[in-house]
N, C-alpha and C positions, 0 to 999 in steps of 0.2 A: 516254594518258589521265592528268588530274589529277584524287585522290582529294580533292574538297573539301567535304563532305556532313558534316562529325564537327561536334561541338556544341560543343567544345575547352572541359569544363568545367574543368576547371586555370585556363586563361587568366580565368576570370570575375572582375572585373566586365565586360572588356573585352570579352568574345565576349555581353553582354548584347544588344548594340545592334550586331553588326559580326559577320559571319562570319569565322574566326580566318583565312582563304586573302586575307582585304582587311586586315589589320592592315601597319601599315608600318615596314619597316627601310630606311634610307637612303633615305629619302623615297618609297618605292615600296610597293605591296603586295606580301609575298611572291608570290603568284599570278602576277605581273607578270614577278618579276624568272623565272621558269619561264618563261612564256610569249617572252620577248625569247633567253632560252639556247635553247629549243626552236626559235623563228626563225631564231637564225643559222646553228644545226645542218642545217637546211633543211627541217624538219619542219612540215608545212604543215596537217595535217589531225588535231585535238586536238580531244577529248569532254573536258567535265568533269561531274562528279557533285554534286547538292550537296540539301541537307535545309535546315538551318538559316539561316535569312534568306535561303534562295538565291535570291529576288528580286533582291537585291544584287548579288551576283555576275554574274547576266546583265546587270542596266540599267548595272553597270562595265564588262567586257567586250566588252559586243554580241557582232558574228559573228564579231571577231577582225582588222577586217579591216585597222588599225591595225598589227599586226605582220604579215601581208603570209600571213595562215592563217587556215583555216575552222575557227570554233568550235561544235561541238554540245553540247548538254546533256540532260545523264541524269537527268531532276528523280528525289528519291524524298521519300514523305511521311513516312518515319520512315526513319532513317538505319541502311544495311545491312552497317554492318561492312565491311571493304574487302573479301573473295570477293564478298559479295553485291550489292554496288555495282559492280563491275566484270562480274558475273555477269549482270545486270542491263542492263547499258550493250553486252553482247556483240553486239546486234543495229548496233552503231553500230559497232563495231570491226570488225566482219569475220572473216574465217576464216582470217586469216594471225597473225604472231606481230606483238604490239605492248608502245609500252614504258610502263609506269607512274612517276607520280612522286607522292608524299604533297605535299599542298598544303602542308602545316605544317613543311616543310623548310627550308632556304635551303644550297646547297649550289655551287660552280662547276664543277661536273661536267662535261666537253665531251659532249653527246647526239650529236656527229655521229657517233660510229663504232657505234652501238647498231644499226645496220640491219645492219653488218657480224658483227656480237654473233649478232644475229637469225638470221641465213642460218646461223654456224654451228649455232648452236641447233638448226635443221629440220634439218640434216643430221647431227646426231649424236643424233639420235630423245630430245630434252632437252625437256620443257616448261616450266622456267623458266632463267631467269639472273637473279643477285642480287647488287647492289655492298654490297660490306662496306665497313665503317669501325671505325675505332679504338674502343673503349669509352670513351662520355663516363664522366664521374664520374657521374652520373644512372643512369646504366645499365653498372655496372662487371661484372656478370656476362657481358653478352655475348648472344648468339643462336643464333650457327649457328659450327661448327667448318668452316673450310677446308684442303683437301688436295687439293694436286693439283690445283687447277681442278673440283674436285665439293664441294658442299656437305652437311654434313652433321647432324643434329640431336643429336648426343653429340658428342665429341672435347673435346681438350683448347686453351686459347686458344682460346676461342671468340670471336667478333668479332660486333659490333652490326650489323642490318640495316639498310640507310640509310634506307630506304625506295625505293630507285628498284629498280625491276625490268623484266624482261621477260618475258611470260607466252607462252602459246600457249592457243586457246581450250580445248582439251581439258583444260587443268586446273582448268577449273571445271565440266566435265560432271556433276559430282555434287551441282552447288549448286541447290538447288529457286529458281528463278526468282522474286521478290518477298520472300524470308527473309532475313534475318542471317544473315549467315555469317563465319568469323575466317579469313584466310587462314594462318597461323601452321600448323593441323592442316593443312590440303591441301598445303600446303608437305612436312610432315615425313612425309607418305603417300608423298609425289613422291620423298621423297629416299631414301625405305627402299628402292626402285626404281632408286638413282643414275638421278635423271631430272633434277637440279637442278645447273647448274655455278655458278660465281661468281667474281669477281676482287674485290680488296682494292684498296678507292681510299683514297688517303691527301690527298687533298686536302682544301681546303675545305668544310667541312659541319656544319651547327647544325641540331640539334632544340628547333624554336621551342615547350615545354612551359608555358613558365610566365611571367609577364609580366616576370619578375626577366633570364630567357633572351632574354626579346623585346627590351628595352633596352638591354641588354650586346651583340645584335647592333649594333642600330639606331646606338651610338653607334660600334662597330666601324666600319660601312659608310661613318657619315657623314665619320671623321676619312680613312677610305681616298681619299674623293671630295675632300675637301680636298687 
């Protein structure tokens, strides 16, 4: 699933007229450059979410079929917070463990080993896995403390959430169906339980917050493509 529903008011004027998941760095739309990383990975069947102008988003997209995978959408009319949006979208995912990624990322994460993530996940009775990152300057405090491969919501060095995860549906059996809801608390319920592992990716990853971050990628990608 791509979480692409949020209103990205930071980003304004920009997200006036453009849903922040179609903004482009190196001549693509974030959205895209997920979609083409989730194709090679061999991930074939992706929901996305979306509120604001997500007209857009389907008539760019269509079914997907361009990257060689089936796209469904989770419309919502007012935007449900990421539990809720995912909460929401459960009937399209299924009853097994799947991976999310924030549309307002850009990150070169390889998605192919995440089914293997997964499988461990069921058999160590885990309902989430979460990739850490480094603490931008934007967010110098951090998230979630790791040890040991369990994540935790105290500790010391604590590391930023990237946004990409792996859920199981039972972690959002307590989200009422149509509400907002903030994944951050179901998270740190999960973890008082050590029900949440995680590894620390050190690669590449930007949090596209603000149009100053968006251009600083954009000219990033384009000098790489040169």
């Amino acid at each position: 699933m791509i979480l692409a529903a949020g209103r990205g008011e930071r980003m304004r004027p920009l997200t006036d007229n453009t849903p922040k998941p179609l903004l482009k760095v190196g001549g693509k739309p974030l959205i895209v450059w997920h979609l083409e990383s989730l194709s090679k990975a061999g991930i074939k069947e992706v929901v996305i979410n979306h509120a604001h102008l997500g007209e857009q988003i389907v008539n760019t997209l269509g079914n997907g079929q361009q990257w060689g995978m089936s796209i469904q959408y989770s419309a919502e009319k007012i935007a449900l917070e990421t539990a809720g949006g995912i909460a929401k979208a459960l009937p399209l995912l299924g009853d097994e463990t799947f991976l999310v990624v924030n549309g307002d990322i850009y990150t070169d994460l390889d998605f192919s080993g995440c089914q293997m993530r997964a499988s461990t996940m069921q058999q160590q009775n885990k309902l989430a896995h979460l990739f850490l990152v480094d603490n931008p300057a934007q967010h110098a405090q951090g998230d979630f403390a790791l040890n040991a491969g369990l994540v935790s919501a105290e500790g010391q060095s604590k590391l930023t959430f990237s946004g990409v995860g792996i859920y199981h549906p039972y972690l959002f059996a307590s989200v009422e169906q149509g509400q907002p809801a903030k994944l951050a608390p179901i998270l740190r319920e999960a973890m008082v339980q050590h029900q949440v592992s995680g590894e620390y990716y050190c690669g590449e990853w930007h949090d596209i917050g603000t149009p100053e971050r968006l251009s600083a990628l954009d000219l990033q990608l384009r000098y790489a493509i040169k």
